[in-house]
N, C-alpha and C positions, 0 to 999 in steps of 0.2 A: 262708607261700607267697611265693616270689618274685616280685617285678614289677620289670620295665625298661619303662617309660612314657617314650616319646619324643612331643615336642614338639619345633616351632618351625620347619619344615617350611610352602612357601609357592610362591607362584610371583615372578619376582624376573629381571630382563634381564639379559643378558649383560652382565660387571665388575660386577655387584650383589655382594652379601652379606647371607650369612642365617646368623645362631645356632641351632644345633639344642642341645636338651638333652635328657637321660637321667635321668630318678628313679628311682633300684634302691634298694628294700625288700624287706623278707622273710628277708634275714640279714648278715651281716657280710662286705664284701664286701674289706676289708683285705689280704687274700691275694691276691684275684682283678687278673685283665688285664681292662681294658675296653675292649671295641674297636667300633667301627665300618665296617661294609659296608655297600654299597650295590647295587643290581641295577635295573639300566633295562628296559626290556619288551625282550621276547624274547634276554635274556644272563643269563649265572650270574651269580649275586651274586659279589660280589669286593671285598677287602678295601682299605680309606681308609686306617684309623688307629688306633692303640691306646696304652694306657698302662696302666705299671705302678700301682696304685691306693699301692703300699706304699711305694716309691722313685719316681713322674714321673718314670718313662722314657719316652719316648715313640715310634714307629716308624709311618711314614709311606710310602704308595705312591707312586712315582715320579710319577708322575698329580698328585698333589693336594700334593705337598713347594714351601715356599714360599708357598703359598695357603689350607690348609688349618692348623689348630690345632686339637689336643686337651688339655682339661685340665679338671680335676677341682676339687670343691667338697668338700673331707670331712666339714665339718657341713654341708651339706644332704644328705650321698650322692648326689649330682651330679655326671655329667660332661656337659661341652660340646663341641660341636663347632663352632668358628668358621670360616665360608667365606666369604674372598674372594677377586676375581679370578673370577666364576664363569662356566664355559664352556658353552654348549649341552649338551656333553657328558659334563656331573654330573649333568645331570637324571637323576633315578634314586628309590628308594625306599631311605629309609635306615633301616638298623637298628641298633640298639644290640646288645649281648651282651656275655656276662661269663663267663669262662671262669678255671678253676683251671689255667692252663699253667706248665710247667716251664721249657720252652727256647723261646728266643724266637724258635727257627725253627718254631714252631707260632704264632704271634699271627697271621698272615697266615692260616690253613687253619680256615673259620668250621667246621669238620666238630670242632675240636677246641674249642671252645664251649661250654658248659653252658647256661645263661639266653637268650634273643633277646628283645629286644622287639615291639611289633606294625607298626613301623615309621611314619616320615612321609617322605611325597611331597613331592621338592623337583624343580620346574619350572624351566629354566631361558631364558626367551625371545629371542632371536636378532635 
């Protein structure tokens, strides 16, 4: 059975930082993209950040480039997400997923996605 278990989600002021982390279990995820969306009340979820689990590639929304970093742990099956610089406007619910994609104009489109996890709530106060 697969699991993407996110942690490390919090509340935190504006230019704070918070590490979020990802445990995927339940199969080998070497092939897969791991990415990160987020969705704040009443907006679609919309993609942060992803990386190639096979190569650390990594691709980034214009929003979060500069402040945001994704990177991966291969003995733990961990990926992170490091935020700083945090604006009001990342408050949002973050989720992880993992998705077998080909071209990497799909890592941005959560609809092409396999796994999500259950997300954690990052506050960001003003």
């Amino acid at each position: 059975q697969v699991q993407l278990i996110e942690s490390g989600g919090g509340l935190v002021q504006a230019g704070g930082s918070l590490r979020l982390s990802c445990a995927a279990s339940g199969r080998t995820f070497s092939s897969y993209v791991m990415g990160w969306f987020r969705q704040a009340p009443g907006k679609e979820r919309e993609f942060v950040t992803a990386v190639t689990w096979s190569g650390g590639r990594t691709y980034y929304a214009d929003s979060v480039k500069g402040r945001f970093t994704i990177s991966t742990d291969n003995a733990k099956n961990t990926v992170y997400l490091q935020m700083n610089s945090l604006k009001p406007e990342d408050t949002a619910v973050y989720y992880c997923a993992a998705g077998l994609l080909t071209y990497y104009v799909y890592y941005s489109r959560a609809s092409k996605y396999n796994y999500w996890g259950q997300g954690t709530r990052v506050t960001v106060s003003s």
